[in-house]
C-alpha positions in Angstrom: -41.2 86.9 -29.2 -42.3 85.2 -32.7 -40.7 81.9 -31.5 -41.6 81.8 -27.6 -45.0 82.3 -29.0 -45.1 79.4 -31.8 -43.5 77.4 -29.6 -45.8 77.3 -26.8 -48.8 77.0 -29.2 -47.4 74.1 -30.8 -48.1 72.2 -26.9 -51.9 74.4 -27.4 -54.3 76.8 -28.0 -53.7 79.8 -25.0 -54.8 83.7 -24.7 -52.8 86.3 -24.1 -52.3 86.1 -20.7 -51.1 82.1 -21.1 -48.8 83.0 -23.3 -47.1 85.7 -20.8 -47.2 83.6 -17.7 -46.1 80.5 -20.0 -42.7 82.7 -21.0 -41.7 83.6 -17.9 -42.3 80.1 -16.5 -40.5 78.2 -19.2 -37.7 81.5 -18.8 -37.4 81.1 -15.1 -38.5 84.3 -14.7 -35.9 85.7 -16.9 -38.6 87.0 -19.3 -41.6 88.6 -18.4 -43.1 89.7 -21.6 -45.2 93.0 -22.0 -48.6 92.9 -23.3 -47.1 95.5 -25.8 -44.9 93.2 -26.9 -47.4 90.1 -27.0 -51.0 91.4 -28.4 -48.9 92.6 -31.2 -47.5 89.6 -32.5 -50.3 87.6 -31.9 -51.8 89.9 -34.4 -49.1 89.9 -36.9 -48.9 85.9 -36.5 -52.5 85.7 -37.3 -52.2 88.1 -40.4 -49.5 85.8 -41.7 -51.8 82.7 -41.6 -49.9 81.3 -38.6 -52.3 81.6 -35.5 -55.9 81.9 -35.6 -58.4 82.7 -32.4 -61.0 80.5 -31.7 -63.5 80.9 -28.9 -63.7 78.8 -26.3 -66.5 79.0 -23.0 -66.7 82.4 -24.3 -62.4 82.8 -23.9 -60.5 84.1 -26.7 -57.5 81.4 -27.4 -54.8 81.3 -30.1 -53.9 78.6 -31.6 -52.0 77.4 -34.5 -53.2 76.7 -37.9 -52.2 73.7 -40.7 -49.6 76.3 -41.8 -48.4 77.2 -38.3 -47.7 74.1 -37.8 -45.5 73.8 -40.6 -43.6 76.0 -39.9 -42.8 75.0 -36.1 -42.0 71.6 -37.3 -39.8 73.2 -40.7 -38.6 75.8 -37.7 -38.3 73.3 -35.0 -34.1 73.4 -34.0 -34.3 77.3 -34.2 -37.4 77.6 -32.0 -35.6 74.9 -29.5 -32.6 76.8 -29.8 -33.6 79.9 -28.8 -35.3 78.4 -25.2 -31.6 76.4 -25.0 -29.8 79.9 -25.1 -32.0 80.9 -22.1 -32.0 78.0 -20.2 -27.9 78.1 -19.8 -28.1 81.5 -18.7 -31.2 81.1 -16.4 -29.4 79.8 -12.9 -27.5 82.5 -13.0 -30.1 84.9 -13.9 -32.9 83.6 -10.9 -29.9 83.9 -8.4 -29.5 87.5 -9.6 -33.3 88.4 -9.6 -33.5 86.7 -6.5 -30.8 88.9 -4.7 -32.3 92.0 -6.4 -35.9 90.8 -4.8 -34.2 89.9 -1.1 -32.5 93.8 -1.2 -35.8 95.6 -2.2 -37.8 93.7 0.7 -35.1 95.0 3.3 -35.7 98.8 1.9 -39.3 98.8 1.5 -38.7 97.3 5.4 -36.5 99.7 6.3 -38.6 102.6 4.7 -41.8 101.4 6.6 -39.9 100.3 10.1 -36.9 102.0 10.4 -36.0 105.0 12.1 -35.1 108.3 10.5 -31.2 107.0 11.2 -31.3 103.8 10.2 -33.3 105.3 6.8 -30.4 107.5 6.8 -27.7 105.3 7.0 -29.3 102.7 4.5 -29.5 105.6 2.0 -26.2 106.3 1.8 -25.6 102.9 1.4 -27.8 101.9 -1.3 -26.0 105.0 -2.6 -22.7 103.8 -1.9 -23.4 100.4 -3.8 -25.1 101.9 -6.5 -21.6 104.1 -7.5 -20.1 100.7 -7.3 -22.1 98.8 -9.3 -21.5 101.7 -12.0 -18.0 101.3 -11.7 -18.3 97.4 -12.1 -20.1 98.1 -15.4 -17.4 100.5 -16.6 -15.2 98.1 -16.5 -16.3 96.3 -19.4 
């Protein structure tokens, strides 16, 4: 979280909310941070001296101070690295979440639509596929 952070500061200042949308962008949607997860470090990145807030039109931004930016440029091939590591597995991610998206718009479909038998038949489907999904994990 500490480098998505820095290193989206280091292109500007952004709240909270920029910061979440600006992960799961550059992520492809991989990573959808929490505010839990965010608002935290912010904090703990502006008691180390690395990210201040600053006002602006009455909108609380973060940005980065002199010492924050040290350290992205001293910290520059890790914070790169860590976006490279999700970048190679983000094709195959998006297809995955997109499949995931495709089968939830056919139940939520099928649970507003269908007919007590086809609602029926899809459970024990879903049900069906979810043993073998669990069987595909256990083989690891």
């Amino acid at each position: 979280m500490r480098s998505a952070i820095l290193s989206l500061l280091a292109d500007g200042p952004a709240n909270g909310y920029g910061l979440m949308k600006g992960i799961e962008e550059r992520s492809g949607g991989i990573w959808r941070p929490s505010p839990g997860s965010v608002y935290p470090t912010l904090q703990q990145l502006t008691d180390e001296g690395l990210l201040e807030e600053v006002t602006t039109d009455g909108r609380a931004e973060h940005r980065l101070t002199d010492a924050g930016r040290n350290h992205v440029e001293e910290h520059r091939e890790a914070l790169d690295a860590a976006w490279a590591q999700l970048d190679e597995s983000a094709d195959e991610h998006v297809a995955f979440l997109q499949s995931m998206r495709k089968l939830v718009g056919v139940l939520k479909q099928l649970a507003r639509d269908g007919s007590p038998e086809q609602r029926a038949a899809a459970t024990a489907k879903v049900d069906a596929l979810r043993k073998e999904l669990y069987l595909l994990l256990a083989e690891d």
